[in-house]
N, CA, C and O atoms as a DFTB+ gen file, in Angstrom:
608 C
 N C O
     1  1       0.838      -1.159       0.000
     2  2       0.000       0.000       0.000
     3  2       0.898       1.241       0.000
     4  3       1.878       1.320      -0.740
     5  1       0.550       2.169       0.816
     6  2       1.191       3.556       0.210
     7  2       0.879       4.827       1.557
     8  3      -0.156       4.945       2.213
     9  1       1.791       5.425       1.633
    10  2       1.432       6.571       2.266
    11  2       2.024       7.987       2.017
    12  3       3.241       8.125       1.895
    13  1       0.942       9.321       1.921
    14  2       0.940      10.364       1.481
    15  2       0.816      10.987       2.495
    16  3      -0.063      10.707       3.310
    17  1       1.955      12.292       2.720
    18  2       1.981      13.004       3.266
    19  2       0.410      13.866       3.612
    20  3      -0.149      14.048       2.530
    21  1      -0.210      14.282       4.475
    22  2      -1.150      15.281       4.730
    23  2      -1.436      15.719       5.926
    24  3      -0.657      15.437       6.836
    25  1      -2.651      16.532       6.208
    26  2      -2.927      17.165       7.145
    27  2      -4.474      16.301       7.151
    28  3      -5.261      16.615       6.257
    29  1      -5.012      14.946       8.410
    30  2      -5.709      14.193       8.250
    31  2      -6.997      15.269       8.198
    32  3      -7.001      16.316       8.846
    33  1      -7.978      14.879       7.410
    34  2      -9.217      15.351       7.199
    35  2     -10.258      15.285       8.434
    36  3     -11.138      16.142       8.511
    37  1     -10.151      14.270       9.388
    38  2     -10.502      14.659      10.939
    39  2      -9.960      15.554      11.418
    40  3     -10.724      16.514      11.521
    41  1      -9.142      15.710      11.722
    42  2      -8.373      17.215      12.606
    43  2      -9.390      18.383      12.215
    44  3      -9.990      19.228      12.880
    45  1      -9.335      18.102      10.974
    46  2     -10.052      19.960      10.720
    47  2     -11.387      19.718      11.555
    48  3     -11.979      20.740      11.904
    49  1     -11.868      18.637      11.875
    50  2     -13.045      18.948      12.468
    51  2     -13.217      18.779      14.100
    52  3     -14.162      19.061      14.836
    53  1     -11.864      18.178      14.379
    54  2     -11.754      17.921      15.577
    55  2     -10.704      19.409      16.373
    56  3     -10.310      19.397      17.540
    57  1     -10.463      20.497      15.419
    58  2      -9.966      21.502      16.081
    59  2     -11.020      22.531      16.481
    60  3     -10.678      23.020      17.557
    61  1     -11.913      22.939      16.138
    62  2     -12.970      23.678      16.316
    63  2     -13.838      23.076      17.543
    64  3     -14.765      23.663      18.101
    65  1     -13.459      22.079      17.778
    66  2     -14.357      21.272      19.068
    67  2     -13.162      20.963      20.374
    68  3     -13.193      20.233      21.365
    69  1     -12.154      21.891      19.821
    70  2     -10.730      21.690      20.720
    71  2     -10.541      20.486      21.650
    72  3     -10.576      20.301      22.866
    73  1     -10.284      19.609      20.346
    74  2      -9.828      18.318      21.129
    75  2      -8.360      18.376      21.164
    76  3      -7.592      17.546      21.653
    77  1      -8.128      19.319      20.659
    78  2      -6.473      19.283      20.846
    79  2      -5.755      20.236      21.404
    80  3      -6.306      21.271      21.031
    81  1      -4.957      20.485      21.999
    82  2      -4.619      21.295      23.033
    83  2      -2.701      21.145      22.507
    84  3      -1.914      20.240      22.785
    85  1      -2.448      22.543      21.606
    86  2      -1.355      22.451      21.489
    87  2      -0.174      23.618      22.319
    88  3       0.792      24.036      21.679
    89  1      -0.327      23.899      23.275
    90  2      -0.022      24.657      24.051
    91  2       1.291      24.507      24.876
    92  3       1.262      23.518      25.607
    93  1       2.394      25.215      24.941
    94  2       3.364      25.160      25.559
    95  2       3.888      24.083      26.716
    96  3       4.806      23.267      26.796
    97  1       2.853      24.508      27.524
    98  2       3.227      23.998      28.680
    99  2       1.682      22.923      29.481
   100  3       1.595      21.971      30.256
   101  1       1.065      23.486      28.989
   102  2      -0.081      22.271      29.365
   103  2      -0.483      21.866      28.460
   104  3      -1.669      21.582      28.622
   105  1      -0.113      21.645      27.441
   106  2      -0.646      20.762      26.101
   107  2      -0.628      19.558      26.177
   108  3       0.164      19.144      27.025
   109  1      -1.393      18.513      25.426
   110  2      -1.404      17.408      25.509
   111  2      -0.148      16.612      24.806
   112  3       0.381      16.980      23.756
   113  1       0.259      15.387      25.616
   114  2       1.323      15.045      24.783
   115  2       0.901      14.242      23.045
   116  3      -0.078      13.702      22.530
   117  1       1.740      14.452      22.810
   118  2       2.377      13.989      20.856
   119  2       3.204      12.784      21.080
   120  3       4.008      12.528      21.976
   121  1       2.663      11.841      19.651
   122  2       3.581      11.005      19.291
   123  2       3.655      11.138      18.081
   124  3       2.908      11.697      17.277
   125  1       5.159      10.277      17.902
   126  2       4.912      10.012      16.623
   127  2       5.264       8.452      16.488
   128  3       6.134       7.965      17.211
   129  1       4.751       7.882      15.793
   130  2       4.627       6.524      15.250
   131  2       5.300       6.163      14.259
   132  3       5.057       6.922      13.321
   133  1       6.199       5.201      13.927
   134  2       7.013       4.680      12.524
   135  2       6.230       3.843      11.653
   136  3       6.080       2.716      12.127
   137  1       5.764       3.997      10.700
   138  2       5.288       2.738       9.935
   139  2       6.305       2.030       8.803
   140  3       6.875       2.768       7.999
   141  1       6.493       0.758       8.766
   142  2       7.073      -0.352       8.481
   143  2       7.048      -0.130       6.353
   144  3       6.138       0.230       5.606
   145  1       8.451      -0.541       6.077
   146  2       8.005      -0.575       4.794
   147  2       6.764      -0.982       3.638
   148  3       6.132      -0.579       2.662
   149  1       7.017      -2.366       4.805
   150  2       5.959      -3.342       3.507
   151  2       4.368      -3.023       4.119
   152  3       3.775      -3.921       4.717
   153  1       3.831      -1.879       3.947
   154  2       2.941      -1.766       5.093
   155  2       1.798      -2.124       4.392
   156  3       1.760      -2.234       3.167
   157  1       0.723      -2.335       5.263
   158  2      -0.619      -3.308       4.608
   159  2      -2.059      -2.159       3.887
   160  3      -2.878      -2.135       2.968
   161  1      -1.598      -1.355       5.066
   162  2      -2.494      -0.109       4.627
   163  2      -1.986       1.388       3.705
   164  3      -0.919       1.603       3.129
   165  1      -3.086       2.179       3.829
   166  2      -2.740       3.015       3.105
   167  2      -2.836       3.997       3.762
   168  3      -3.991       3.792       4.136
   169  1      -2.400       5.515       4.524
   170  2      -2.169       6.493       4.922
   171  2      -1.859       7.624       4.607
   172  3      -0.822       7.871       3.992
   173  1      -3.007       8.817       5.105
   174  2      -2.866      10.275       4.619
   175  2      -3.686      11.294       4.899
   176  3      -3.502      11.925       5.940
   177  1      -4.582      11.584       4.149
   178  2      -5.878      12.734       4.490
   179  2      -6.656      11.515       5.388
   180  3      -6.862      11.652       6.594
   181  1      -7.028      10.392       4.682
   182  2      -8.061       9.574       5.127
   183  2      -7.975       9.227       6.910
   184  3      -8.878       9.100       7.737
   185  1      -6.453       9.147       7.042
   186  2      -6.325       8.510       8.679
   187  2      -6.698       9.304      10.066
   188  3      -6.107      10.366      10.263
   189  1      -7.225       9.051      10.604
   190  2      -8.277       8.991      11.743
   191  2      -7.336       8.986      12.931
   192  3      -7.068      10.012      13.555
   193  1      -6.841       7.778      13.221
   194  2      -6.208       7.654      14.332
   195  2      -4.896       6.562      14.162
   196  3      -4.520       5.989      13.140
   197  1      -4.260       6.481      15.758
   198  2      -3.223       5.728      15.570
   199  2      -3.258       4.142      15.454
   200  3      -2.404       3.275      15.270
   201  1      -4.988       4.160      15.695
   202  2      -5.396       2.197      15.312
   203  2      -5.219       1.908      14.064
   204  3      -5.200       0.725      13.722
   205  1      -5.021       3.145      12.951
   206  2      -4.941       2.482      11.833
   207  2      -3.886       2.066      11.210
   208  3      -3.760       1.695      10.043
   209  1      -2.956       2.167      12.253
   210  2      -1.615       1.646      11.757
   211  2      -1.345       0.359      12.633
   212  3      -0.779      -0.642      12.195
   213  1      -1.955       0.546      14.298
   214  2      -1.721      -0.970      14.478
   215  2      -2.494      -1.977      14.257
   216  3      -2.304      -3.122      14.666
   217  1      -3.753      -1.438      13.343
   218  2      -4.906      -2.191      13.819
   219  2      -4.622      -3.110      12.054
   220  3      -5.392      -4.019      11.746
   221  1      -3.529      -2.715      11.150
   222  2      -2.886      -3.192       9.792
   223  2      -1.698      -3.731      10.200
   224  3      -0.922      -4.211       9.374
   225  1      -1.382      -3.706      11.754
   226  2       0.478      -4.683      11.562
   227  2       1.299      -3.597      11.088
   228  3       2.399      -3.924      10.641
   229  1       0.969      -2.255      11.091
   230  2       2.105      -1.668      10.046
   231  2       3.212      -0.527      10.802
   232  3       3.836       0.229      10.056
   233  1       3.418      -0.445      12.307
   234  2       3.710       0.009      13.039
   235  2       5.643      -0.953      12.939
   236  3       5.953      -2.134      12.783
   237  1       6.320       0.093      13.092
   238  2       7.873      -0.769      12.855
   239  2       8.190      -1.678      13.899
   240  3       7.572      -1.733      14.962
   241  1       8.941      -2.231      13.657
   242  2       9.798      -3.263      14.849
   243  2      10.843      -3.331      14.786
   244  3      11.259      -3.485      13.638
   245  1      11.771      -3.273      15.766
   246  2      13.160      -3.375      15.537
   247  2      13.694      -3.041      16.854
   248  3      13.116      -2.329      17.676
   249  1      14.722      -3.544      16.989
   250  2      16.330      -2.586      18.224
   251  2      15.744      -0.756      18.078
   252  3      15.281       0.037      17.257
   253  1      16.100      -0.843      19.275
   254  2      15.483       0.218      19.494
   255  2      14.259       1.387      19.422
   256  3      14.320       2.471      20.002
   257  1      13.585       1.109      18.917
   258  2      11.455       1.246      18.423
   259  2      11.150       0.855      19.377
   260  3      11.635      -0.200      19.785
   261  1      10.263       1.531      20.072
   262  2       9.029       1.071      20.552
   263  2       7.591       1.141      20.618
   264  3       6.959       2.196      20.584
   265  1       7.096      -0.005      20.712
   266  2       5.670       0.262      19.974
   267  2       4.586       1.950      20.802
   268  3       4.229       2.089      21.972
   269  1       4.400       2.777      19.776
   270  2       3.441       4.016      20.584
   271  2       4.697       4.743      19.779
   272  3       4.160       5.825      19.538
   273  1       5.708       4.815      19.347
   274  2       6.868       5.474      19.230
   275  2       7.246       6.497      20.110
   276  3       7.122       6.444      21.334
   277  1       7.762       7.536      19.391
   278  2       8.548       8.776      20.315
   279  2       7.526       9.658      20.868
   280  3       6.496       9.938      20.256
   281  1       7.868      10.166      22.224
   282  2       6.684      11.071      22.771
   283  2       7.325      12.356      23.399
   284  3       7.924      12.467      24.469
   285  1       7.002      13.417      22.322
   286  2       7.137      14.965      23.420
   287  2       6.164      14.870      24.189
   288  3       5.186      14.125      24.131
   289  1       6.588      16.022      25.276
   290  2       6.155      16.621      25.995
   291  2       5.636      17.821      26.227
   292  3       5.920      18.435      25.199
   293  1       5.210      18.353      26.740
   294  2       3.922      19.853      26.597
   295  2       5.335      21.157      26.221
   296  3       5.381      22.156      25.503
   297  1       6.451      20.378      27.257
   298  2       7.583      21.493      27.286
   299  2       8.476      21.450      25.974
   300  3       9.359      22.282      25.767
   301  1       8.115      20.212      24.939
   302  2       8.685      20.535      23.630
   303  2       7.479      21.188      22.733
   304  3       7.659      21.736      21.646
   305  1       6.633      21.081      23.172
   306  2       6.007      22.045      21.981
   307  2       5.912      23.540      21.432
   308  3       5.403      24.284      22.271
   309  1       6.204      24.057      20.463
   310  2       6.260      25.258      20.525
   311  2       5.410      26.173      20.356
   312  3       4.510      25.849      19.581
   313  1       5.302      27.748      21.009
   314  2       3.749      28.082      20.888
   315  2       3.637      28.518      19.355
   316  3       4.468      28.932      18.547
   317  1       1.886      28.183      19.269
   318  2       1.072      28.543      17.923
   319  2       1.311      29.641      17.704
   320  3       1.450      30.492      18.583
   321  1       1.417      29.868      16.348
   322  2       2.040      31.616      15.608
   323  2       1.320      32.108      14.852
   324  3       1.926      31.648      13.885
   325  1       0.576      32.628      14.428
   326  2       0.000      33.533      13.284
   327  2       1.396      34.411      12.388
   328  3       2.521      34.745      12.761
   329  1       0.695      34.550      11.138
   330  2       1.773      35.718       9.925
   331  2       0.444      35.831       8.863
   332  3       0.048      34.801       8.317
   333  1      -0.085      36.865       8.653
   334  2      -1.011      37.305       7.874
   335  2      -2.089      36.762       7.833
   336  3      -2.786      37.382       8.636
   337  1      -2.941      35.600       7.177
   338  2      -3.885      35.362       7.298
   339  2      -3.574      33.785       7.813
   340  3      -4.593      33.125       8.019
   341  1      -2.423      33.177       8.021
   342  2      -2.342      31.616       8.534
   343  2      -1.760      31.237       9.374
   344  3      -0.792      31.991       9.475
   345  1      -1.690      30.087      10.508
   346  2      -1.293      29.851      12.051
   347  2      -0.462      28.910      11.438
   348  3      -0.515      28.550      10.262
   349  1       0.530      28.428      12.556
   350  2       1.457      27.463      12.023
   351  2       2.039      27.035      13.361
   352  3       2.083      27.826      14.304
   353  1       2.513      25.706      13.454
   354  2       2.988      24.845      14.764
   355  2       3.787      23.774      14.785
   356  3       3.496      22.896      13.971
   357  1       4.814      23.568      15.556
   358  2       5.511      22.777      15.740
   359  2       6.304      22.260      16.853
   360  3       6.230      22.923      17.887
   361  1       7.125      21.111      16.869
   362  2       7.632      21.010      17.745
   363  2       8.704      21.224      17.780
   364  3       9.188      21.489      16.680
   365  1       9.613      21.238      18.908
   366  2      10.976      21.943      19.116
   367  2      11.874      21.016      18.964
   368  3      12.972      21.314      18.495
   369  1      11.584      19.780      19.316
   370  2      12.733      18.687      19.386
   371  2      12.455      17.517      18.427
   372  3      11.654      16.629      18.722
   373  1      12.986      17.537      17.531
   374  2      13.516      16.370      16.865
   375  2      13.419      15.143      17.421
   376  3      14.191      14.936      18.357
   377  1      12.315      13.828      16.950
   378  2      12.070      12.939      17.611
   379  2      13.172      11.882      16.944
   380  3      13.219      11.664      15.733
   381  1      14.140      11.197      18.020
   382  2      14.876       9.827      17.435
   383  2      15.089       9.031      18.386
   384  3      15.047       9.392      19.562
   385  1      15.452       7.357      17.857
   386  2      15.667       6.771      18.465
   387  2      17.008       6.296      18.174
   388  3      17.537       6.195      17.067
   389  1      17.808       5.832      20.081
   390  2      19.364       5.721      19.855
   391  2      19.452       4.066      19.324
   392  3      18.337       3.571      19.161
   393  1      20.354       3.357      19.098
   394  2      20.736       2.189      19.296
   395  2      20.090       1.536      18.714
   396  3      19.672       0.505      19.241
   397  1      19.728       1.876      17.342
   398  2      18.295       1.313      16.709
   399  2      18.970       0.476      15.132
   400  3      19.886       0.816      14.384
   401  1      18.151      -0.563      15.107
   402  2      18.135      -0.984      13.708
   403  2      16.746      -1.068      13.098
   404  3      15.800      -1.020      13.884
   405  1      16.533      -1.170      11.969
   406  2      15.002      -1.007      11.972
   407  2      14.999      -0.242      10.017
   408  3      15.988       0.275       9.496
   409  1      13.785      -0.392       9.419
   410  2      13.545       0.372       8.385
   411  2      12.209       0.916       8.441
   412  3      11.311       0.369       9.081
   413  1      12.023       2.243       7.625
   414  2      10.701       2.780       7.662
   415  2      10.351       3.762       6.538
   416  3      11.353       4.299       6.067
   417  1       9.213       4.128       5.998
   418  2       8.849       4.998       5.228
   419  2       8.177       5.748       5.409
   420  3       7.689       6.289       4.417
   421  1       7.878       6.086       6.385
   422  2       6.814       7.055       7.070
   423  2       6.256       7.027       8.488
   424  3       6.586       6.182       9.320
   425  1       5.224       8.196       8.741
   426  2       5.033       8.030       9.931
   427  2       3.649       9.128      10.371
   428  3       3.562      10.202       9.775
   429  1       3.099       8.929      10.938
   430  2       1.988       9.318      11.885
   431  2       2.467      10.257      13.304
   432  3       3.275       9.745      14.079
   433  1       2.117      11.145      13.480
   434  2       1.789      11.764      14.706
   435  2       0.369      12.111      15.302
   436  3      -0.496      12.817      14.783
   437  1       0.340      11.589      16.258
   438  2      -0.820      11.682      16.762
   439  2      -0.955      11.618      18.274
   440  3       0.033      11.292      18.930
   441  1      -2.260      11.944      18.958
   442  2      -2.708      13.260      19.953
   443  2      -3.067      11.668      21.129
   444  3      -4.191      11.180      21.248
   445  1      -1.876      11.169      21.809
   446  2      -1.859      10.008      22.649
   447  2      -2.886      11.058      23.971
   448  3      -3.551      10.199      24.549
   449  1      -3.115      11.980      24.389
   450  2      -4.220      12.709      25.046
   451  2      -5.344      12.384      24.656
   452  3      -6.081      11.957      25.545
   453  1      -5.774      12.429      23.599
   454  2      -6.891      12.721      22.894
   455  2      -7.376      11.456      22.465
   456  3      -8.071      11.700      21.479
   457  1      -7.378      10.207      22.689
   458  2      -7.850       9.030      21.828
   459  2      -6.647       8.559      20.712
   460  3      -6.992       8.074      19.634
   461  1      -5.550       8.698      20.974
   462  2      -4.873       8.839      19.920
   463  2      -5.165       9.341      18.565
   464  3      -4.633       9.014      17.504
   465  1      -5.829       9.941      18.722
   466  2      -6.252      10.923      17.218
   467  2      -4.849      11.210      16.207
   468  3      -3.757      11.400      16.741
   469  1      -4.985      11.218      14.886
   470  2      -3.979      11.387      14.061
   471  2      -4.531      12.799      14.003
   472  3      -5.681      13.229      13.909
   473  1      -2.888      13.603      14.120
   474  2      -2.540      15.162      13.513
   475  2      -2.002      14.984      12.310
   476  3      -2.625      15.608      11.451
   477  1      -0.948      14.286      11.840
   478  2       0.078      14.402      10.584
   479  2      -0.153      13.436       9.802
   480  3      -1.174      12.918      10.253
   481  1       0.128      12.951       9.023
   482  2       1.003      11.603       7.979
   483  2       1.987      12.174       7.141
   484  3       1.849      13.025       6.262
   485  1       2.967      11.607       7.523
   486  2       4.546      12.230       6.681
   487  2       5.056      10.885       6.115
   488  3       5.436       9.966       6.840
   489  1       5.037      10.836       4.690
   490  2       6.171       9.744       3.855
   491  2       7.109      10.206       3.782
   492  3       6.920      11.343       3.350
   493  1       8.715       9.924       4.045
   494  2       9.891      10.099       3.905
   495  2      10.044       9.634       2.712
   496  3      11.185       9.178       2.792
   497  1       9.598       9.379       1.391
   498  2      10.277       9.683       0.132
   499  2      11.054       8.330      -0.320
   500  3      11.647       8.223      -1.394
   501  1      10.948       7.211       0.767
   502  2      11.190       6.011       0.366
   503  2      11.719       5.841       1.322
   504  3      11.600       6.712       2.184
   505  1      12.562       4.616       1.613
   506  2      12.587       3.577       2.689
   507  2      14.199       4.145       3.206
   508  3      15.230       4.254       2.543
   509  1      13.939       4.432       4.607
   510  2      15.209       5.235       5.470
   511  2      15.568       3.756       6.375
   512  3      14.494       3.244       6.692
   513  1      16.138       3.360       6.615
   514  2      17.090       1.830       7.380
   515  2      18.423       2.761       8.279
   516  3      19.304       3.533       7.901
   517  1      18.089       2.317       9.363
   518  2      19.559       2.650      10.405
   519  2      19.838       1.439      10.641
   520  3      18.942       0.597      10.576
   521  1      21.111       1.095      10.957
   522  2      21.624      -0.035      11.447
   523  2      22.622      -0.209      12.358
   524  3      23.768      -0.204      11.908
   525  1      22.404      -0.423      14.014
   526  2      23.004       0.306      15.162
   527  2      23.527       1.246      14.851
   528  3      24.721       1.324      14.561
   529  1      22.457       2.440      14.853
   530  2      22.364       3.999      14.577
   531  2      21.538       4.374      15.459
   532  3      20.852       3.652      16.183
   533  1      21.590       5.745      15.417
   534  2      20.754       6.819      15.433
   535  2      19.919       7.252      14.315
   536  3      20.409       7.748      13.301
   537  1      18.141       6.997      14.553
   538  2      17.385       7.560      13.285
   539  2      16.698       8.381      14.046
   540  3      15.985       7.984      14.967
   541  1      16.883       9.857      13.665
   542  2      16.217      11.164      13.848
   543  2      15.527      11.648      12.361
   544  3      15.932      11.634      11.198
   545  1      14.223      12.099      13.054
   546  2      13.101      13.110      12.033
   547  2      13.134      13.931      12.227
   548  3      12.620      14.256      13.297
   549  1      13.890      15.208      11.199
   550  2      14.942      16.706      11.312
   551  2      13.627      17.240      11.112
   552  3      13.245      16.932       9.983
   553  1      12.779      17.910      11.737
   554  2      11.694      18.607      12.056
   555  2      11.842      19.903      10.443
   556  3      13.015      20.017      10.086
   557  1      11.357      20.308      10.037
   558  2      10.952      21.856       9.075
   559  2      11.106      23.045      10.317
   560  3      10.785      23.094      11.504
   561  1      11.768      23.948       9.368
   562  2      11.777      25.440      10.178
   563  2      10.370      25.389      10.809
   564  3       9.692      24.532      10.243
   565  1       9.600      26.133      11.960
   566  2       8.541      26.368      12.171
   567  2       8.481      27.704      11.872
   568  3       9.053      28.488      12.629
   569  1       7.623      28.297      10.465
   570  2       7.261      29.063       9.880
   571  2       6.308      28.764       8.946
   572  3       6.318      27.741       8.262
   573  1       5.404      29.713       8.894
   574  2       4.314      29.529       8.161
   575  2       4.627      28.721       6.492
   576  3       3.707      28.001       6.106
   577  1       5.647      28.819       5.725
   578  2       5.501      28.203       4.965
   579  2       5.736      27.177       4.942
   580  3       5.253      26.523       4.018
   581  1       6.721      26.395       6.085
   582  2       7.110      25.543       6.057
   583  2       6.614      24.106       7.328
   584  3       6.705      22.935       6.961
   585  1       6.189      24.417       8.564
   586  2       5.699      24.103       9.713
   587  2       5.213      22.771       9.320
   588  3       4.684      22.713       8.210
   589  1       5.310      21.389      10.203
   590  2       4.556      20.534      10.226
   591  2       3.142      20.623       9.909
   592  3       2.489      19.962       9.101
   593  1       2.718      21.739      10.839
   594  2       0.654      21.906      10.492
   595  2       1.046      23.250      10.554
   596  3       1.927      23.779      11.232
   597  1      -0.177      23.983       9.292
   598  2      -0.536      25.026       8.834
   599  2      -1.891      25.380       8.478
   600  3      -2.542      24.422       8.062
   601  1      -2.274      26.074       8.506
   602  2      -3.618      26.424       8.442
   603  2      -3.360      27.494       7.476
   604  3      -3.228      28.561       8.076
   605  1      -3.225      27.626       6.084
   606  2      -3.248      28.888       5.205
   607  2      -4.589      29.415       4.782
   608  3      -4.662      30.423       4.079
């Protein structure tokens, strides 16, 4: 199957009913999730939550992964910004894992507060493999054109 980068088509409806709380210091925590090359499903606008990656087997395995993946904290998030007519958000720290072997093509972030609700789906562009490494996800400037989530 396949996965496409987006901004999931729930969120937009689940921000106006503020299920999500992206706020400095009392915000809810974030994950992000690895999904596995050969993955069973398909991921992007459509995904909902983080069952739809375990609820397909498609969540990674390996030395160093663990299942739920990487989790900030309220104190990595950075505050929400406005620049003309669009908001933009991100986090501060770069999620990785040390001592890891493992391959992946993408990945999910989503609102482990909230029901695990999916915020993101990001494809890395084809299949990234560490092998007793370090695999870090080098975050985008947080600026409106560029930010994980944007609202233009």
């Amino acid at each position: 199957m396949a996965a496409t980068t987006a901004f999931p088509t729930s969120l937009k409806g689940e921000l106006p009913q503020a299920m999500h709380n992206f706020t400095t210091t009392t915000g809810n925590v974030f994950k992000v999730a690895l999904i596995r090359v050969s993955m069973a499903g398909t991921y992007g606008a459509g995904s909902t939550n983080y069952s739809n990656i375990t609820g397909n087997s498609d969540e990674v395995t390996g030395t160093g992964y663990t299942a739920g993946g990487y989790a900030w904290t309220a104190g990595q998030n950075t505050t929400p910004a406005t620049s003309g007519t669009g908001a933009f958000w991100s986090w501060s720290t770069n999620p990785s894992w040390t001592t890891a072997s493992f391959s992946t093509t993408a990945c999910m972030i989503y609102n482990s507060s909230s029901s695990n609700k999916a915020v993101y789906v990001g494809d890395f562009g084809g299949t990234q493999t560490v092998s007793s490494g370090t695999f870090t996800i080098v975050l985008p400037t947080n600026a409106l054109s560029t930010s994980i989530l944007q609202i233009n």
